[in-house]
N, C-alpha and C positions, 0 to 999 in steps of 0.2 A: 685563208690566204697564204699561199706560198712566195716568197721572195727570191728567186732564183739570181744568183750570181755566179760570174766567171771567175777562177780563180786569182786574175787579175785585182778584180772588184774588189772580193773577199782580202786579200790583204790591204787594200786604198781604203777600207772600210776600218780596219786595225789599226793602221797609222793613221788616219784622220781620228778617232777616236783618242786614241795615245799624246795628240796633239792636244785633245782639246784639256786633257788630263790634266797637262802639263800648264795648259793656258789657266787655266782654272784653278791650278794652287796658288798662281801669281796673282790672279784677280781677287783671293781670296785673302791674301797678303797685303792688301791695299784697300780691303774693304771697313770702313768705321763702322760701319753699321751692323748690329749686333744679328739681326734678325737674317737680311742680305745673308750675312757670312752663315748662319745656322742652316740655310737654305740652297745655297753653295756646297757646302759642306754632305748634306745630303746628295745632292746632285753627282758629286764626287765619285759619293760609297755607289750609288747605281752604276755610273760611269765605270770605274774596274772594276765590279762584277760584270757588268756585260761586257767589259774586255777578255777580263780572264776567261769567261766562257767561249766567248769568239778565239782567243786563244787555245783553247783546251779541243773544240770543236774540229773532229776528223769526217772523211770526207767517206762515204761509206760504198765499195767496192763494184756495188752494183748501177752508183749515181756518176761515174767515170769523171769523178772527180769536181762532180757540181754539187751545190751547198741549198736546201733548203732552209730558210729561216720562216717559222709559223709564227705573224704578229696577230695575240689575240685581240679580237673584240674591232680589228682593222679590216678594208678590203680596197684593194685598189685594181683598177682595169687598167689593161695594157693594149 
């Protein structure tokens, strides 16, 4: 499955993400519960790595500026 986005997208997709970053140290900051927060806290470390990649991710000369993203083991119709 390929996820095609407009470069529009692709950045709405980095700052929605960078949001939830942000939402998610607060929620993690307020959480008593030991387990919750361990699992949070995971959630986190996947969260900017898939930023940083979506960050790092260039746009390849021949795709005129459109962004494949392959989600394994997914398929969705359009």
């Amino acid at each position: 499955m390929a996820l095609e986005l407009a470069p529009q997208d692709f950045e709405l997709l980095k700052r929605v993400l960078d949001r939830y970053v942000s939402d998610l140290r607060m929620e993690i900051a307020d959480t008593d519960k030991a387990e919750w927060r361990k699992e949070m806290h995971a959630d986190e470390d996947r969260a900017k790595n898939l930023l940083a990649q979506l960050s790092a991710a260039q746009p390849e000369p021949e795709t005129q500026g459109e962004l494949r993203i392959v989600i394994r083991g997914f398929a969705v119709a359009f």
